[in-house]
C-alpha positions as CSV (number, residue, x, y, z in Angstrom):
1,X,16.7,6.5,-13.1
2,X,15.8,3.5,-11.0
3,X,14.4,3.2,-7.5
4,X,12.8,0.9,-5.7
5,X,9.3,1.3,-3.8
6,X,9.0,-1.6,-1.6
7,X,9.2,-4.5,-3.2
8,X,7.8,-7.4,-1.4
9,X,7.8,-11.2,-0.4
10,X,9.0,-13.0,2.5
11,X,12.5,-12.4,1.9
12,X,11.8,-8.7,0.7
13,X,12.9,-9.1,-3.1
14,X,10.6,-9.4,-5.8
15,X,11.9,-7.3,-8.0
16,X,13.3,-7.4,-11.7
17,X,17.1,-9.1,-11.4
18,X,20.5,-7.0,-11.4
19,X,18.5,-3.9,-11.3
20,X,20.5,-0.8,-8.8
21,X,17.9,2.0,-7.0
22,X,19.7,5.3,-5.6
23,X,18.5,7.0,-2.7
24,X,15.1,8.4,-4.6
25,X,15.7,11.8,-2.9
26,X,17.6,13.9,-5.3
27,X,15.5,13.2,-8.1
28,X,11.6,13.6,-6.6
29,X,9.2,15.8,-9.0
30,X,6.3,17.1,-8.6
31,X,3.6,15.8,-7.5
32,X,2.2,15.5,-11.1
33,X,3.3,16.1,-14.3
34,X,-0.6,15.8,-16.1
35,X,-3.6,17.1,-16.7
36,X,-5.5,14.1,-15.8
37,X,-8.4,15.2,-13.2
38,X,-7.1,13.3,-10.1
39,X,-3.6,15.2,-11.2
40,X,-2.2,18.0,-9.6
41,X,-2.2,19.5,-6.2
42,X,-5.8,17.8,-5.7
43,X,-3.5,14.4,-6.0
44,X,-1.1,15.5,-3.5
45,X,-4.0,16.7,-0.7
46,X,-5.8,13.7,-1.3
47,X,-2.6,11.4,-0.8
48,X,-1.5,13.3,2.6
49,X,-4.9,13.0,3.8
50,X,-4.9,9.4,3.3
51,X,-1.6,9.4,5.3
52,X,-3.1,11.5,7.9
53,X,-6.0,9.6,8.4
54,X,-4.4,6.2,8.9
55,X,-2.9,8.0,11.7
56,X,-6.0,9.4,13.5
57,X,-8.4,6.8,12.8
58,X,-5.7,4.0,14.1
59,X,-7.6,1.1,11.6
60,X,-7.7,-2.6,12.9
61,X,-6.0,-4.7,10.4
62,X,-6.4,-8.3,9.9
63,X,-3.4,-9.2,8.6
64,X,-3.7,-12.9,7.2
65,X,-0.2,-13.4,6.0
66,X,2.5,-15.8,6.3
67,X,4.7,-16.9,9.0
68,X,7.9,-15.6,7.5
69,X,7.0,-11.5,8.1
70,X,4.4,-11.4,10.8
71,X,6.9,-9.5,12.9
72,X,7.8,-6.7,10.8
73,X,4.1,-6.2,9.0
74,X,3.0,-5.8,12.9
75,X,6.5,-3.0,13.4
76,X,5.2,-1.8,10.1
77,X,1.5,-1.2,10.6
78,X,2.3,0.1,14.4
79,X,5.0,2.3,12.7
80,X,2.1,4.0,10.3
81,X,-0.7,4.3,13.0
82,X,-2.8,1.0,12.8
83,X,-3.6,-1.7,14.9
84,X,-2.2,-5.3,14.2
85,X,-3.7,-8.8,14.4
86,X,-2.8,-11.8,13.1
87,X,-5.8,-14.4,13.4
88,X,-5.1,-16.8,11.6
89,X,-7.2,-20.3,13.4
90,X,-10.1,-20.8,10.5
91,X,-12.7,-20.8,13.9
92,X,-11.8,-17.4,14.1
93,X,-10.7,-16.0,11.1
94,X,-14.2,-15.3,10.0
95,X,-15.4,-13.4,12.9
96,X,-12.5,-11.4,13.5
97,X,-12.4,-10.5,9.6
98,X,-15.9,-9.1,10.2
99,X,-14.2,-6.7,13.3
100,X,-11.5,-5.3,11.8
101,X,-11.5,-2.3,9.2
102,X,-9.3,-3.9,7.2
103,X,-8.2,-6.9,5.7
104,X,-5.1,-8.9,4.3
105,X,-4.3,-12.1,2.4
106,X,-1.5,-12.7,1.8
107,X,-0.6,-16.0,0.1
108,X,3.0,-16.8,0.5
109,X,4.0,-20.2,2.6
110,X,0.1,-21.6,2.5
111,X,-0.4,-24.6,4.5
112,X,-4.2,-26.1,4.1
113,X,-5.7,-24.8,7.5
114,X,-4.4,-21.0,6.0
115,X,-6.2,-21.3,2.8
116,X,-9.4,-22.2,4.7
117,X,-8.5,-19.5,7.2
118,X,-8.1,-17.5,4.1
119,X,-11.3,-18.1,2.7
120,X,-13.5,-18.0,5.7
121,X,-11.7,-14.6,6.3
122,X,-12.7,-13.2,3.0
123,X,-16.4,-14.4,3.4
124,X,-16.2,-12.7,6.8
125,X,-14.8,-9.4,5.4
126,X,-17.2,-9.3,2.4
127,X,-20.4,-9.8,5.5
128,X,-19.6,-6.7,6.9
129,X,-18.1,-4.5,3.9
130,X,-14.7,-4.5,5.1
131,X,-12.5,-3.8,2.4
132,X,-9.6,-6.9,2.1
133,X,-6.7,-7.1,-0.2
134,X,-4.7,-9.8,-1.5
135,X,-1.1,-10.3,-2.3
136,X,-0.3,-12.9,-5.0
137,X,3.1,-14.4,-3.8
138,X,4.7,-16.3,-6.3
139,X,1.8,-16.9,-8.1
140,X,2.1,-19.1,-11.3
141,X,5.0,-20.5,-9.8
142,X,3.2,-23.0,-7.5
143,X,0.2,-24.7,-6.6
144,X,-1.6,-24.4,-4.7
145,X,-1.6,-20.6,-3.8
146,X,-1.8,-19.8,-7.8
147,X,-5.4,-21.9,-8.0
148,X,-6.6,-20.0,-4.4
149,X,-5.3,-16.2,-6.0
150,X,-7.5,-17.1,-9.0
151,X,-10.5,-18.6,-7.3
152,X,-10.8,-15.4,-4.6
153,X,-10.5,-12.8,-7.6
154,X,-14.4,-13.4,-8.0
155,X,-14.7,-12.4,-4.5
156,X,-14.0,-8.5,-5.1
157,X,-10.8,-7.9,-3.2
158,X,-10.6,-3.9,-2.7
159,X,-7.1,-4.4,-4.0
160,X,-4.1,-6.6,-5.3
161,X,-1.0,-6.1,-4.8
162,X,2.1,-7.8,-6.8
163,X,5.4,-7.5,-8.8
164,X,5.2,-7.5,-12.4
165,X,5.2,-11.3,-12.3
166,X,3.1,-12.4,-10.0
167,X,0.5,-9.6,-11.3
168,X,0.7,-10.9,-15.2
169,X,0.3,-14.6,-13.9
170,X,-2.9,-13.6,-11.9
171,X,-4.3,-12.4,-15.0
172,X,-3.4,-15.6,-17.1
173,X,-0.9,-13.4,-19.1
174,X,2.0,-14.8,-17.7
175,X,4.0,-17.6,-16.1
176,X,5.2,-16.2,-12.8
177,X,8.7,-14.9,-11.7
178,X,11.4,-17.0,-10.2
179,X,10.3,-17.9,-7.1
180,X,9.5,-14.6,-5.5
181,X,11.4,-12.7,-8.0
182,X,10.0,-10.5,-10.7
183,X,11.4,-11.2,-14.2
184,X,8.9,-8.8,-16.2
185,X,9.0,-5.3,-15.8
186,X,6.5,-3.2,-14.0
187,X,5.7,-1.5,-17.2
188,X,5.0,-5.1,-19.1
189,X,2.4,-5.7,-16.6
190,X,0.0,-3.0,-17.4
191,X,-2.3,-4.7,-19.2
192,X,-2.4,-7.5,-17.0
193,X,-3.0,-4.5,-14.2
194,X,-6.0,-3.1,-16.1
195,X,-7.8,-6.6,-17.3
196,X,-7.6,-7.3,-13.2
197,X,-8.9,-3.9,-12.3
198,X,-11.8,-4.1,-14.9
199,X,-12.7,-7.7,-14.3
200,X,-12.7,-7.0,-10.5
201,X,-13.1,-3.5,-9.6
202,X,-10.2,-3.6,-7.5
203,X,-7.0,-1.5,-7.3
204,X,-4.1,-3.5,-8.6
205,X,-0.5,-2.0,-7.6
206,X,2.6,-3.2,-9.4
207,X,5.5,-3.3,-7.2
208,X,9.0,-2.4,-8.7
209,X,11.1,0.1,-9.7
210,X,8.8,2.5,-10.6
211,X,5.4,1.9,-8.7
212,X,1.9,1.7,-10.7
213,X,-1.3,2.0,-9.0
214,X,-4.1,1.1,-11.6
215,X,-8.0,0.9,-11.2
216,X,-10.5,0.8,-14.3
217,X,-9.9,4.1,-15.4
218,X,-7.1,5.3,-13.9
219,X,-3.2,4.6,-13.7
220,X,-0.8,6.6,-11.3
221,X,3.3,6.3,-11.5
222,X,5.0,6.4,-8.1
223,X,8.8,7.1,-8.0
224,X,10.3,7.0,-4.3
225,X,11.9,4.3,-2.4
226,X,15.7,2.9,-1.8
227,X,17.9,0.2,-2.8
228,X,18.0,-1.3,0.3
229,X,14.2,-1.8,0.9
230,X,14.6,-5.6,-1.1
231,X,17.6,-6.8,1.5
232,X,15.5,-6.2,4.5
233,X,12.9,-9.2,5.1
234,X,9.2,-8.7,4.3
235,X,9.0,-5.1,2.8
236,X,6.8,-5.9,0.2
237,X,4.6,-7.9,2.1
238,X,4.1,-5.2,5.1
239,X,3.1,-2.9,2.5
240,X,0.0,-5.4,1.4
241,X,-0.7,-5.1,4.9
242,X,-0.5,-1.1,4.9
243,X,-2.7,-1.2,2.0
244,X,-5.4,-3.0,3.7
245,X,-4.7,-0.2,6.8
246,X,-5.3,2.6,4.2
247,X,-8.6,0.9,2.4
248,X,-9.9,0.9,6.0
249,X,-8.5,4.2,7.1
250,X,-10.3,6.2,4.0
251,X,-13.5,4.3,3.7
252,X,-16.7,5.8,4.9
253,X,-17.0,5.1,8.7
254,X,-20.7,3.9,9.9
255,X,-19.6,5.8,13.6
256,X,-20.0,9.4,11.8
257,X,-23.0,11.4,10.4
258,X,-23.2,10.9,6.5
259,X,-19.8,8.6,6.1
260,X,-17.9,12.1,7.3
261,X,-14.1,11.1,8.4
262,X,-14.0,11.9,12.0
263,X,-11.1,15.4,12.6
264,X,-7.5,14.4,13.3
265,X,-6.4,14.8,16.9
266,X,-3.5,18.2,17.4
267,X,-0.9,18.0,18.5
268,X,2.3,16.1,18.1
269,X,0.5,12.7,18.8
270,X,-0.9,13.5,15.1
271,X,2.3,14.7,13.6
272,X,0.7,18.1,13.1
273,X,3.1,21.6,13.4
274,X,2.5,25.3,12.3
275,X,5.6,23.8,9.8
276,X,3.5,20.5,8.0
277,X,0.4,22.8,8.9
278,X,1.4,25.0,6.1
279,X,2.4,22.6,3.7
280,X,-1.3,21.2,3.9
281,X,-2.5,24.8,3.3
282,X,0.0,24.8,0.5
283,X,-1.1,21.7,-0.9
284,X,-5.6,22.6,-1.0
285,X,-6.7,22.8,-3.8
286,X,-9.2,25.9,-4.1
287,X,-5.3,28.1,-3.6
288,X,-7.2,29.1,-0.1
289,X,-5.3,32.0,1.8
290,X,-3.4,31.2,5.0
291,X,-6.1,30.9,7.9
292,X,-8.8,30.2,5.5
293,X,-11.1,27.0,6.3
294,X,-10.5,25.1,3.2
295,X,-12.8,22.1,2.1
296,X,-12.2,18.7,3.2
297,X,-10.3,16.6,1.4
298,X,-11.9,12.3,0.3
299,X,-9.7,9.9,-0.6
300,X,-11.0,7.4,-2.6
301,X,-9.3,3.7,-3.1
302,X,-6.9,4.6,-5.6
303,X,-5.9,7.0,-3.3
304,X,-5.4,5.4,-0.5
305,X,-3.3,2.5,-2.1
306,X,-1.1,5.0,-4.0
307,X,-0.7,6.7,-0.2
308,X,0.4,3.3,1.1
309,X,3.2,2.7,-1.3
310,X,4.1,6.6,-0.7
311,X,4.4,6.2,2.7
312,X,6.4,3.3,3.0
313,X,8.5,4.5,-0.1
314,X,9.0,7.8,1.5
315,X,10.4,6.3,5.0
316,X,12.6,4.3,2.1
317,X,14.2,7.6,1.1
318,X,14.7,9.1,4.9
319,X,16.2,5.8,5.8
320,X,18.7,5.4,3.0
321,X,20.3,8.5,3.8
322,X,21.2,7.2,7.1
323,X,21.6,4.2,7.1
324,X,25.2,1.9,6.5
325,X,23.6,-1.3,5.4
326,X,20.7,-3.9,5.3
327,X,20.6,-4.1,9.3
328,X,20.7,-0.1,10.2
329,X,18.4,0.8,6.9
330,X,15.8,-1.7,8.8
331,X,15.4,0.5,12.3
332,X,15.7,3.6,10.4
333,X,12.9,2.6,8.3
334,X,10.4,1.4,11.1
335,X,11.6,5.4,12.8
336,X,10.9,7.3,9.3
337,X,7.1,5.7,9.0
338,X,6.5,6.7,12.5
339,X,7.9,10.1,11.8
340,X,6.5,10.7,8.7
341,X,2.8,13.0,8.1
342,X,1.2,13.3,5.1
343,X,2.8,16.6,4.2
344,X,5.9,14.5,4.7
345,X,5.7,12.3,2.5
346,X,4.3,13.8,-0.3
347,X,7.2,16.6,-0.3
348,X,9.6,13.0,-0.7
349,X,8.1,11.2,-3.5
350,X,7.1,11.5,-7.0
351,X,3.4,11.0,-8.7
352,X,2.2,11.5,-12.5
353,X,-1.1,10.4,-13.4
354,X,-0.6,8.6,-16.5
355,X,-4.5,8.1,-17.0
């Protein structure tokens, strides 16, 4: 089986050439396979609460990226419950960095004035512990984006997200993709993955067939997604952009007593039912009775960037049932992420912990 998560670049490819994805649907597991200990139902409740917090919390992202996809990363992140901005002067980038919750760069179509908007963002994020993410595309392909991706990873990006290709070239284990085209495979890039993750502390996500989130000690497999996510424009880079929504969504929040995540609104403004209400219940894990209070539920990082590429690879899945081609699959995919709770999408995808 093949499927496609949400690949990402301006033109929404990057992915590994002449490869087919079929609607995801029909062949979702469990939510892990393992034994691992972030495996199990405790992955699954972690994962919807990620999704569910984005959604109450409404994060301010700072979405640095380029000028091919700023539309549909702001459709994207207003689709999934956050707030977008796109400040992108180098006067301001800095100070607005330090206001959001979250933080993208993304490194596709550089001109100067974005690289030091870029960096003075970073410094800004970093000032106030706002957690910012960067998205290597084409890396090893061209200068000078590749020599700005390198220099930044000593500046402890909360994550990194890539294809195969660009992933293996940030780590010096590769030569980059064509163009923004993958031409490894997502599993060839593991080791790349893990030598970022352990030399950075951040979570690196390989985009592509088969998703894989890896941080120092851990690696997660992600099957969901559609073959029509890569021939819609900018998938892959509103998902950077989600990730950096998620990061800020899940981290602790200096407005509440002892970093406690603040309660969801009810309601239908939540995406809450007696229906997904259940499926929450179903999915605690101390196997609570119905109407029992059940502990909360903290996402960590890993968590919360595995929930971002569920989320946007579950609205894949609703949309590719509907849809009649590239144009329809587009609309139907900005409805599906506003649709979509956590119990939603974790009843859509699949997730093994692999470590």
């Amino acid at each position: 089986m093949t499927h496609f998560s949400t690949p990402g670049d301006p033109r929404g490819s990057r992915k590994p050439r002449n490869s087919q994805a079929p609607d995801a649907a029909s062949h979702r597991g469990p939510a892990s396979t393992s034994a691992s200990p972030g495996s199990g139902p405790d992955l699954a409740a972690r994962v919807a609460a990620a999704v569910d917090a984005v959604r109450s919390r409404g994060p301010l992202v700072h979405a640095m990226t380029n000028s091919v996809v700023r539309e549909i990363s702001a459709d994207v992140l207003l689709a999934v419950g956050a707030s977008p901005a796109m400040v992108d002067h180098p006067e301001e980038a800095g100070v607005f960095a330090g206001l959001a919750d979250g933080v993208l760069v993304n490194v596709g179509n550089p001109s100067d004035e974005n690289l030091l908007a870029y960096r003075r963002g970073i410094a800004g994020a970093r000032e106030h512990g706002v957690p910012w993410v960067l998205d290597p595309v084409a890396v090893g392909v061209l200068e000078p984006r590749t020599g700005f991706a390198r220099e930044v990873l000593e500046l402890s990006p909360a994550a990194i997200r890539g294809n195969a290709s660009e992933v293996s070239a940030l780590a010096g284990k590769g030569a980059g993709g064509r163009g923004v085209d993958a031409t490894d495979t997502v599993d060839s890039a593991l080791e790349a993955a893990r030598a970022l993750a352990e030399r950075t502390g951040a979570v690196v996500a390989v985009s592509g067939e088969r998703d894989l989130i890896v941080s120092a000690h851990r690696v997660t497999r992600l099957v969901s997604g559609h073959a029509l996510m890569p021939l819609v424009i900018g998938t892959g880079c509103a998902l950077g952009a989600v990730v950096a929504a998620y990061l800020g969504a899940v981290r602790e929040d200096p407005r509440t007593v002892g970093g406690e995540a603040e309660p969801a609104a009810e309601g239908p403004a939540n995406g809450t039912s007696p229906e997904t209400d259940a499926a929450r219940a179903a999915q605690s894990s101390d196997g609570a009775a119905p109407g029992r209070k059940t502990p909360p539920v903290h996402p960590d990082a890993h968590d919360a960037v595995l929930a971002a590429h569920a989320h946007l690879g579950a609205a894949g899945i609703l949309a590719g049932r509907e849809a009649r081609g590239p144009g329809s699959f587009r609309v139907a995919w900005l409805d599906a992420l506003h649709a979509l709770d956590g119990a939603g999408v974790v009843e859509l995808v699949g997730m093994e912990e692999l470590a």
